[in-house]
PDB file of N, H, CA, C and O in Angstrom:
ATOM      1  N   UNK A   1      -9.572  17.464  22.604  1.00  0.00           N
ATOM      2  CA  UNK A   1      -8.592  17.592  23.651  1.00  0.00           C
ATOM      3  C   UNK A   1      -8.496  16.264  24.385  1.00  0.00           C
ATOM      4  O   UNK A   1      -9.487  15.684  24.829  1.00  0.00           O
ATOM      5  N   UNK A   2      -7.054  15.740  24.506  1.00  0.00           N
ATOM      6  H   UNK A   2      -6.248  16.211  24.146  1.00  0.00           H
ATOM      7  CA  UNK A   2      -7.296  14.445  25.421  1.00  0.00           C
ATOM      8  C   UNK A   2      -6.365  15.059  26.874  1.00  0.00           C
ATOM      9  O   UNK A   2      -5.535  15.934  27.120  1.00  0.00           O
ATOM     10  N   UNK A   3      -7.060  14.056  27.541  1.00  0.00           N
ATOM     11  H   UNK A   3      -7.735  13.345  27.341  1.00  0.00           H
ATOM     12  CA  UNK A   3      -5.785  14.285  29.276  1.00  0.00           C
ATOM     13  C   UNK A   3      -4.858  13.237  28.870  1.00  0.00           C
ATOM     14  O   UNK A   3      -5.219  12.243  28.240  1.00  0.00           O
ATOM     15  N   UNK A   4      -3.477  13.501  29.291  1.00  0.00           N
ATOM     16  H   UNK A   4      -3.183  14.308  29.802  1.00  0.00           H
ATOM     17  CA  UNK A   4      -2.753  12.350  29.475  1.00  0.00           C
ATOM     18  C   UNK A   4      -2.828  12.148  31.133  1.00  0.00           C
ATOM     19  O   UNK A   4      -2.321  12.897  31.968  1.00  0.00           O
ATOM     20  N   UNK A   5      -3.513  11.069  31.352  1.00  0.00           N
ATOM     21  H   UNK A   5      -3.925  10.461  30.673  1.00  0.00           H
ATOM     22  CA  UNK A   5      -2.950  11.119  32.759  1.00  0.00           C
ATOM     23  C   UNK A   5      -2.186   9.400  33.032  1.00  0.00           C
ATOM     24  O   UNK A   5      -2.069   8.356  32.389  1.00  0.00           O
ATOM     25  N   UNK A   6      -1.925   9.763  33.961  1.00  0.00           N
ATOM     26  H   UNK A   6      -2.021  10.611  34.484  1.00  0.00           H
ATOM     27  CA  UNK A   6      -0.835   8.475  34.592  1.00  0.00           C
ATOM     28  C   UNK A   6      -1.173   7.316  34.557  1.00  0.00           C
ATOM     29  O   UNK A   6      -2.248   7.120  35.124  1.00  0.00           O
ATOM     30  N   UNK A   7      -0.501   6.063  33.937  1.00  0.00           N
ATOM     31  H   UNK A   7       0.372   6.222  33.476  1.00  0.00           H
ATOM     32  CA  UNK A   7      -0.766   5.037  33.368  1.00  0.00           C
ATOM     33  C   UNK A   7      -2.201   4.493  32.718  1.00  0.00           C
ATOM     34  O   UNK A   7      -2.874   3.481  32.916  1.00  0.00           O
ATOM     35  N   UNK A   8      -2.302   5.318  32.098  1.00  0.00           N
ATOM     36  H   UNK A   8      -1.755   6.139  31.938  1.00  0.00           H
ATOM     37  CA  UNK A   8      -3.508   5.203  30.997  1.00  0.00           C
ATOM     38  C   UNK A   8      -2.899   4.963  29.917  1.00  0.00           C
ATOM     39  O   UNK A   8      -1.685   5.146  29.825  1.00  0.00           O
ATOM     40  N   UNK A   9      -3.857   4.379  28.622  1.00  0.00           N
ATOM     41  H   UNK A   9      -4.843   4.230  28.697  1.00  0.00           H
ATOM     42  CA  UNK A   9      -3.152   4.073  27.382  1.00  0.00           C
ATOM     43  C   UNK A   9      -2.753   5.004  26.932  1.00  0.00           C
ATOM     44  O   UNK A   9      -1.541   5.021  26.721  1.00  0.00           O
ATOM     45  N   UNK A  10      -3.518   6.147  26.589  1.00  0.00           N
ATOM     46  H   UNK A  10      -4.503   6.133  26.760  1.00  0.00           H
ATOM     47  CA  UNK A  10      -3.124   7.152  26.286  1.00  0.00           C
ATOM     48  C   UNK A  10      -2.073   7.461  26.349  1.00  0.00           C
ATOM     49  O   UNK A  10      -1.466   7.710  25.308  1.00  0.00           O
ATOM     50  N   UNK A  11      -1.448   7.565  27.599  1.00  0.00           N
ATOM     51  H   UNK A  11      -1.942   7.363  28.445  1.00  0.00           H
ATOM     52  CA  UNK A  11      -0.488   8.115  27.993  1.00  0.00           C
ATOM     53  C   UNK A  11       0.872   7.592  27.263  1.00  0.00           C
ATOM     54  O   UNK A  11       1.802   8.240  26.784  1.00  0.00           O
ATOM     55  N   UNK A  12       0.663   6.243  27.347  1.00  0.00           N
ATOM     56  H   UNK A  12      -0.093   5.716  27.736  1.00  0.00           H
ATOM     57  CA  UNK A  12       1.568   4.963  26.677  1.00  0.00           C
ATOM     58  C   UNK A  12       2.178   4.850  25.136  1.00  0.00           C
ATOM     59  O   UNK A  12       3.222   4.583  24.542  1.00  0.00           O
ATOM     60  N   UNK A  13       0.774   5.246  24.897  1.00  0.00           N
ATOM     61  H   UNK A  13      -0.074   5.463  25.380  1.00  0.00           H
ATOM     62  CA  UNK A  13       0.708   5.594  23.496  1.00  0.00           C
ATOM     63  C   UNK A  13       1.071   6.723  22.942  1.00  0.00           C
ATOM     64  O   UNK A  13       1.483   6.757  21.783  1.00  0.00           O
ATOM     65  N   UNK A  14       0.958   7.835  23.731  1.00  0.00           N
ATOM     66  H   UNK A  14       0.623   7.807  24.673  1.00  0.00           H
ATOM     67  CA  UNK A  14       1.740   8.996  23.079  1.00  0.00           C
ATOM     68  C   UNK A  14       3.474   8.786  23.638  1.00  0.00           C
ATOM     69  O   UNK A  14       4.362   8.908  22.795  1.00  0.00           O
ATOM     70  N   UNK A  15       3.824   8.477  25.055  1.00  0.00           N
ATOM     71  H   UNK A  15       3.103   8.377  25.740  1.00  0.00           H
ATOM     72  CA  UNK A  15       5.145   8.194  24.947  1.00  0.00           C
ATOM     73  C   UNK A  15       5.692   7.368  23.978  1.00  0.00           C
ATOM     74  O   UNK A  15       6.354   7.950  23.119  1.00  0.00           O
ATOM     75  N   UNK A  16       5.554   5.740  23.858  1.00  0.00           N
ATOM     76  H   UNK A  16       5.016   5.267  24.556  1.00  0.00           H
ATOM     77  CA  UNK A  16       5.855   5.007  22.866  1.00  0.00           C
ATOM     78  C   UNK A  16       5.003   4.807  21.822  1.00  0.00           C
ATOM     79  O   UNK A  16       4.245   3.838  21.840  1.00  0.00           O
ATOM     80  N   UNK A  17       5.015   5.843  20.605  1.00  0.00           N
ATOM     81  H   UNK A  17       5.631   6.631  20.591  1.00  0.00           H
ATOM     82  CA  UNK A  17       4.440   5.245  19.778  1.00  0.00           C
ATOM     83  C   UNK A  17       4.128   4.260  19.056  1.00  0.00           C
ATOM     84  O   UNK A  17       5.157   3.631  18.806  1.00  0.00           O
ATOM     85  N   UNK A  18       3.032   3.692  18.481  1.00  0.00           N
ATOM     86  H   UNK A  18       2.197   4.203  18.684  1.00  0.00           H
ATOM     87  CA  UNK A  18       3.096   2.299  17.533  1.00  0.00           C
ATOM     88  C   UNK A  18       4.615   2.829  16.336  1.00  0.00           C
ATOM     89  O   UNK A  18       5.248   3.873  16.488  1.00  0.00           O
ATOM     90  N   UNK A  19       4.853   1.901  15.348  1.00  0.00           N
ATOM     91  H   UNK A  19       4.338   1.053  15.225  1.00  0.00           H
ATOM     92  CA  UNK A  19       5.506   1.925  14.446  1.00  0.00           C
ATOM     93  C   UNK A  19       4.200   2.022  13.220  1.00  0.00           C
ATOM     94  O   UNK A  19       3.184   1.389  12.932  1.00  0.00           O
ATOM     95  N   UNK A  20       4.919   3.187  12.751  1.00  0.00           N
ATOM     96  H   UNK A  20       5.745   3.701  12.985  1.00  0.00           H
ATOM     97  CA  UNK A  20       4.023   3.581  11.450  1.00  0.00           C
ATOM     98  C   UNK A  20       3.609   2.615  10.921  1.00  0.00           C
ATOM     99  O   UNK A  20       4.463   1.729  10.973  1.00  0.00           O
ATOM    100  N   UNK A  21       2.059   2.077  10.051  1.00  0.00           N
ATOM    101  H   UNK A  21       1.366   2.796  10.009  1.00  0.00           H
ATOM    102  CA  UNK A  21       1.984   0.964   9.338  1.00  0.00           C
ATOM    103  C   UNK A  21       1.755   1.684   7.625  1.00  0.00           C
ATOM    104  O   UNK A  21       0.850   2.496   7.434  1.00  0.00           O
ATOM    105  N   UNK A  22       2.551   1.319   6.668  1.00  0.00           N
ATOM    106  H   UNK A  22       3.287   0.660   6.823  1.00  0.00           H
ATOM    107  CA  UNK A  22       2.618   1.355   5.176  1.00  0.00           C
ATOM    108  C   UNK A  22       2.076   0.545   4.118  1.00  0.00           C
ATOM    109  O   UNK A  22       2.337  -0.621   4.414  1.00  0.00           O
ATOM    110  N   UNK A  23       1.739   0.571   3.532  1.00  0.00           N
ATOM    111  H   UNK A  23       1.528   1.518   3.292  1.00  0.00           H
ATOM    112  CA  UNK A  23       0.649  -0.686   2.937  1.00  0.00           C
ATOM    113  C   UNK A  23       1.589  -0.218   1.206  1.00  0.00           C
ATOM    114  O   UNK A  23       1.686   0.975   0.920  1.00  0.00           O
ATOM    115  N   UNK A  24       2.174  -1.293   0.253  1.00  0.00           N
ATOM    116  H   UNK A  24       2.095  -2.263   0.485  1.00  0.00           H
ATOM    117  CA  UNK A  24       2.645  -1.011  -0.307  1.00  0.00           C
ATOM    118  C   UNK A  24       1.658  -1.532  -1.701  1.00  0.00           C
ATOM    119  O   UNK A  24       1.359  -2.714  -1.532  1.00  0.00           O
ATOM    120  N   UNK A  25       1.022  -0.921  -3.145  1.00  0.00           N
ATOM    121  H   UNK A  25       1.265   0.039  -3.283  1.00  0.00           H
ATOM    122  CA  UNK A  25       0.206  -1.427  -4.116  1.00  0.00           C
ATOM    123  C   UNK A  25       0.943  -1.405  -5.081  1.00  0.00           C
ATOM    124  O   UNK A  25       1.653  -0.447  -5.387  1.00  0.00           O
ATOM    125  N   UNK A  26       0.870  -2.390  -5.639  1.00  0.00           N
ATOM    126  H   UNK A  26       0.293  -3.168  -5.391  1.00  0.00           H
ATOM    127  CA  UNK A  26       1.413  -2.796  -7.186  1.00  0.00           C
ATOM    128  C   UNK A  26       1.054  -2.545  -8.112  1.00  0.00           C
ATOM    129  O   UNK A  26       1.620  -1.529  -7.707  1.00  0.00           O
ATOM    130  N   UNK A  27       0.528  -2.311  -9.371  1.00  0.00           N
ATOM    131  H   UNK A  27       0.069  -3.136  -9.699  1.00  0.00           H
ATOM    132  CA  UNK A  27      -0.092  -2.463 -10.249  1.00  0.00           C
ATOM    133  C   UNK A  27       0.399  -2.773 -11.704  1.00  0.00           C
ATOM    134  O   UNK A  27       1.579  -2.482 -11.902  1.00  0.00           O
ATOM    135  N   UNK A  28      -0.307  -3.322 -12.779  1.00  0.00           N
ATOM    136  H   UNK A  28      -1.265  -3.559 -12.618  1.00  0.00           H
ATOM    137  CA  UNK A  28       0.546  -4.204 -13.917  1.00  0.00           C
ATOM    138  C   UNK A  28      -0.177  -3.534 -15.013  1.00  0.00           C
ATOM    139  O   UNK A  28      -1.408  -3.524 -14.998  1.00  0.00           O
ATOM    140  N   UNK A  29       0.347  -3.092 -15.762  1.00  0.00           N
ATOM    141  H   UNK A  29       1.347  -3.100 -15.775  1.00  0.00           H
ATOM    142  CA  UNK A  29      -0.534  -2.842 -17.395  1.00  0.00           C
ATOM    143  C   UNK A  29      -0.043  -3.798 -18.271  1.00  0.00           C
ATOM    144  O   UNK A  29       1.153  -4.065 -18.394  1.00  0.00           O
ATOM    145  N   UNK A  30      -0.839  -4.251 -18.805  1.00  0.00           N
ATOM    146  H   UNK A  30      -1.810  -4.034 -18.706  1.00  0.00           H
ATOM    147  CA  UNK A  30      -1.243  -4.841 -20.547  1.00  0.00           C
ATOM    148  C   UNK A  30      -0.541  -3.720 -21.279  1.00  0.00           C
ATOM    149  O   UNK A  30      -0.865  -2.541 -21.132  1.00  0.00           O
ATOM    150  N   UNK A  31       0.124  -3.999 -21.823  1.00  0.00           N
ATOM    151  H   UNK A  31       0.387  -4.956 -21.943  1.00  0.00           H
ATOM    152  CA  UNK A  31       0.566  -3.288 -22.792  1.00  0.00           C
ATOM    153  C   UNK A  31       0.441  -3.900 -24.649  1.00  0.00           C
ATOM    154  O   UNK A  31       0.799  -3.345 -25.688  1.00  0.00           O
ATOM    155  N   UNK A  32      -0.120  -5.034 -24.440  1.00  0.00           N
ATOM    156  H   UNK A  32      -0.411  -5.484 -23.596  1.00  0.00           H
ATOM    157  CA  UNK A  32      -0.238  -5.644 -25.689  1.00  0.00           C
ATOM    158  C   UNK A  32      -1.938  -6.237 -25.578  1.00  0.00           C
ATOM    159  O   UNK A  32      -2.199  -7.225 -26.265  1.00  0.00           O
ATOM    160  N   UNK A  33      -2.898  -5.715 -24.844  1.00  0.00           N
ATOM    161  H   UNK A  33      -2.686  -4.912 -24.286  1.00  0.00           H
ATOM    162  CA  UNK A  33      -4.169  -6.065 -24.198  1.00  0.00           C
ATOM    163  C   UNK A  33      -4.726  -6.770 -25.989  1.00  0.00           C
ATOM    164  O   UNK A  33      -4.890  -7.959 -26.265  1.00  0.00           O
ATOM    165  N   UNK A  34      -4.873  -5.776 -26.760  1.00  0.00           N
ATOM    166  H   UNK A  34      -4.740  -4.810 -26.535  1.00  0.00           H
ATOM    167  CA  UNK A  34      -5.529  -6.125 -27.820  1.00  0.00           C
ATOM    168  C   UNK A  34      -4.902  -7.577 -28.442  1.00  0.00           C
ATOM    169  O   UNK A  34      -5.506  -8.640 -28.301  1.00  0.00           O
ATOM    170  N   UNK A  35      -3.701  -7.474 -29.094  1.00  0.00           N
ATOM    171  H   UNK A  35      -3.210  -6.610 -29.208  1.00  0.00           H
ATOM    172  CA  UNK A  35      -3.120  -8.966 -29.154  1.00  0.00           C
ATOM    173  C   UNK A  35      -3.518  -9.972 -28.213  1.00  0.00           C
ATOM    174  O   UNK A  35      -4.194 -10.964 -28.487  1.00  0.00           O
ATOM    175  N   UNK A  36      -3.115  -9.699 -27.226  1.00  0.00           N
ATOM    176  H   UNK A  36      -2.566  -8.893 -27.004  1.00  0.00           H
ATOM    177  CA  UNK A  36      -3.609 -10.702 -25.949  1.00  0.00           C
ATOM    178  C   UNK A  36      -4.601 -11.274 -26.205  1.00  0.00           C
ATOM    179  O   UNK A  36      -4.614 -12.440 -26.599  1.00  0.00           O
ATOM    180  N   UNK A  37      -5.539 -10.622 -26.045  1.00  0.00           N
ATOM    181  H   UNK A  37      -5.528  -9.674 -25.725  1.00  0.00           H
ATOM    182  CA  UNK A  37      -6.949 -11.039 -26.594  1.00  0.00           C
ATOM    183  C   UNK A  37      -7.439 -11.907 -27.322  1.00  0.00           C
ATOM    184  O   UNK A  37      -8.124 -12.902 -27.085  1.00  0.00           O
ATOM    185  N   UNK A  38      -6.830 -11.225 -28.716  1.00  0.00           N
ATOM    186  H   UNK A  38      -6.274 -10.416 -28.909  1.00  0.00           H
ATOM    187  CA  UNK A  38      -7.175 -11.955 -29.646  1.00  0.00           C
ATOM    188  C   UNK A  38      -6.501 -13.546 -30.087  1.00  0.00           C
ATOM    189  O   UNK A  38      -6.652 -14.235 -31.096  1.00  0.00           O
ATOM    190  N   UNK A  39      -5.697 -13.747 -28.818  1.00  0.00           N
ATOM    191  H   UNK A  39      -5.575 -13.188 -27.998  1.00  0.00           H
ATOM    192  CA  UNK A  39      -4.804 -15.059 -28.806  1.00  0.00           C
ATOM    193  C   UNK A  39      -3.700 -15.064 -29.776  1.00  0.00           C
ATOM    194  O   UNK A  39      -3.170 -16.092 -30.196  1.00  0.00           O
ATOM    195  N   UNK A  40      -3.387 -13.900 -30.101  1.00  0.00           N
ATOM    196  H   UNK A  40      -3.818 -13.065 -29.759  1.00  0.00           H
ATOM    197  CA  UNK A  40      -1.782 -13.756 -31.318  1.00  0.00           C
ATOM    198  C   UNK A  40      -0.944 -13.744 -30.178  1.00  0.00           C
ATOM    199  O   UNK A  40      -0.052 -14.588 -30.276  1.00  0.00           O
ATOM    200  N   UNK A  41      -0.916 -13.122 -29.188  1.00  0.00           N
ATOM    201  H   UNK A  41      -1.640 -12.437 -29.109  1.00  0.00           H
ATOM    202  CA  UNK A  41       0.746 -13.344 -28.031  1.00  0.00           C
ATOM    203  C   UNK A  41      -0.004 -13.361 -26.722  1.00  0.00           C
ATOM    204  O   UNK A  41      -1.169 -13.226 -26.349  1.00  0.00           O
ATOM    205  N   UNK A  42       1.437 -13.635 -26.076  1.00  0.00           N
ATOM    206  H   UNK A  42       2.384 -13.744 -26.379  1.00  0.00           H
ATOM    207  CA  UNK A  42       1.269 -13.429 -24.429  1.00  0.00           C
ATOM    208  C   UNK A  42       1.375 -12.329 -24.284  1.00  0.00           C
ATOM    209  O   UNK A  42       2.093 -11.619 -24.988  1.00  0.00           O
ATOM    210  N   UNK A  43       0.433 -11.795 -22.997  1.00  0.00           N
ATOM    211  H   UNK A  43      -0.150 -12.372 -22.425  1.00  0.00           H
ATOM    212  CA  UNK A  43       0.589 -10.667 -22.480  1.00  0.00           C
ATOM    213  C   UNK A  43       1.703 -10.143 -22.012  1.00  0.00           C
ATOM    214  O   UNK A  43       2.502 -10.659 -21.231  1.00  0.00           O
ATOM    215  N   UNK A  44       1.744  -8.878 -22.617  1.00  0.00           N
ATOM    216  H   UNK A  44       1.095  -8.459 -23.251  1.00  0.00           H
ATOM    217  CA  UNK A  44       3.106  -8.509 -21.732  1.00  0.00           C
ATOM    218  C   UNK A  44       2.936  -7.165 -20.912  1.00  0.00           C
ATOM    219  O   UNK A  44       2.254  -6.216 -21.299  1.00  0.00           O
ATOM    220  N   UNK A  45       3.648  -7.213 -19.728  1.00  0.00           N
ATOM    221  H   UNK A  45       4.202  -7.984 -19.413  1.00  0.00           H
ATOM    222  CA  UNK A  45       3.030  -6.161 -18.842  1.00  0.00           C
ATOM    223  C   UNK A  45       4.174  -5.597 -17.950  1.00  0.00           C
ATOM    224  O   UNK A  45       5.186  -6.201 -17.595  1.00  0.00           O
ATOM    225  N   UNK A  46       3.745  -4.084 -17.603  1.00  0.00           N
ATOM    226  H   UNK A  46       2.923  -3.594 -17.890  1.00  0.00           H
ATOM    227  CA  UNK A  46       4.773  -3.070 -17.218  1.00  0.00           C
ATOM    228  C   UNK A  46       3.924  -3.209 -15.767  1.00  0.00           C
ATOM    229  O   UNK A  46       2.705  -3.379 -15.719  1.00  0.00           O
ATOM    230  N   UNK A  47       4.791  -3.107 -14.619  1.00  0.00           N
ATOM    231  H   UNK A  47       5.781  -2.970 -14.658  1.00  0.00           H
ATOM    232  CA  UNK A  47       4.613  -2.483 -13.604  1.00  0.00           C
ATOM    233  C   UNK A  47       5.145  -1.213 -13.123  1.00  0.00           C
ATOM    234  O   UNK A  47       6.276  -0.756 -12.958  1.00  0.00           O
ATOM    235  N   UNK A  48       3.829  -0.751 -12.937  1.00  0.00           N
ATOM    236  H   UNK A  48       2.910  -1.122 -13.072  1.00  0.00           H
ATOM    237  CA  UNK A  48       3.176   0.480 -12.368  1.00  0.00           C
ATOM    238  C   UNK A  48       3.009   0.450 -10.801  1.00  0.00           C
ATOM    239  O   UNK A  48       2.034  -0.120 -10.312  1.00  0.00           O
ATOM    240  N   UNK A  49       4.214   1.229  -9.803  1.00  0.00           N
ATOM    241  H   UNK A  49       5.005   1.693 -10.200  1.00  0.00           H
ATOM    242  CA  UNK A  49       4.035   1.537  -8.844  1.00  0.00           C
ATOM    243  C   UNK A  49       5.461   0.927  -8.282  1.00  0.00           C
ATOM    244  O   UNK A  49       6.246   0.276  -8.971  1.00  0.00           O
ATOM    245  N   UNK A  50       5.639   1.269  -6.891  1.00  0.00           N
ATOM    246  H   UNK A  50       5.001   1.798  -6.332  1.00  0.00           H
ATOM    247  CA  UNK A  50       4.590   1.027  -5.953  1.00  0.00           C
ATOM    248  C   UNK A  50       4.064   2.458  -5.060  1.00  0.00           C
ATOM    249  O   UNK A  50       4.656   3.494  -4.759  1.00  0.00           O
ATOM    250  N   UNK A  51       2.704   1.977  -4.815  1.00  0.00           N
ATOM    251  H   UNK A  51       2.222   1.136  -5.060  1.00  0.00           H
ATOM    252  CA  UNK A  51       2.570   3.243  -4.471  1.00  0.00           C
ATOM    253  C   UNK A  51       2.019   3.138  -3.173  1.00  0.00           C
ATOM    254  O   UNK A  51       1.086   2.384  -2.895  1.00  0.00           O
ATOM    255  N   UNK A  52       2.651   3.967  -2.294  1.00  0.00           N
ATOM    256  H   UNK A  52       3.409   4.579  -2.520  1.00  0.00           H
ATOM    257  CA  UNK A  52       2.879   3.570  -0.806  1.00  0.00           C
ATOM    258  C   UNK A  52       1.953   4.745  -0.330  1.00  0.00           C
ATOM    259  O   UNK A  52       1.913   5.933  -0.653  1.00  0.00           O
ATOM    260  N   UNK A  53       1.095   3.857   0.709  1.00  0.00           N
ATOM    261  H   UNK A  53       1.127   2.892   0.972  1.00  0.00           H
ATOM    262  CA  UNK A  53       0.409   4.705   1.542  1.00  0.00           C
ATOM    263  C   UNK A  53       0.374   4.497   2.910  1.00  0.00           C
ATOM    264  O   UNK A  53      -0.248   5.272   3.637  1.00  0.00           O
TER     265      UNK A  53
END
């Protein structure tokens, strides 16, 4: 349970909220990993995402 009382942060903070923060992740697959490897090609790669939290 919180008090809101009068000019406390609290209070501030529940009237004006922050702005949501989102953090956005990328991620890349190899799709040719084994070739790659073995130095026959360049990697080639799919991105996977984004996946937002």
């Amino acid at each position: 349970e919180i008090t809101l009382a009068e000019n406390s942060r609290v209070l501030d903070g529940w009237i004006n909220p922050p702005p949501p923060v989102y953090m956005q992740y990328f991620f890349f697959n190899v799709t040719n990993s084994e070739e790659f490897l073995a130095g026959r090609e360049k990697a080639k790669v799919t991105q996977i995402g984004p996946y937002t939290y």
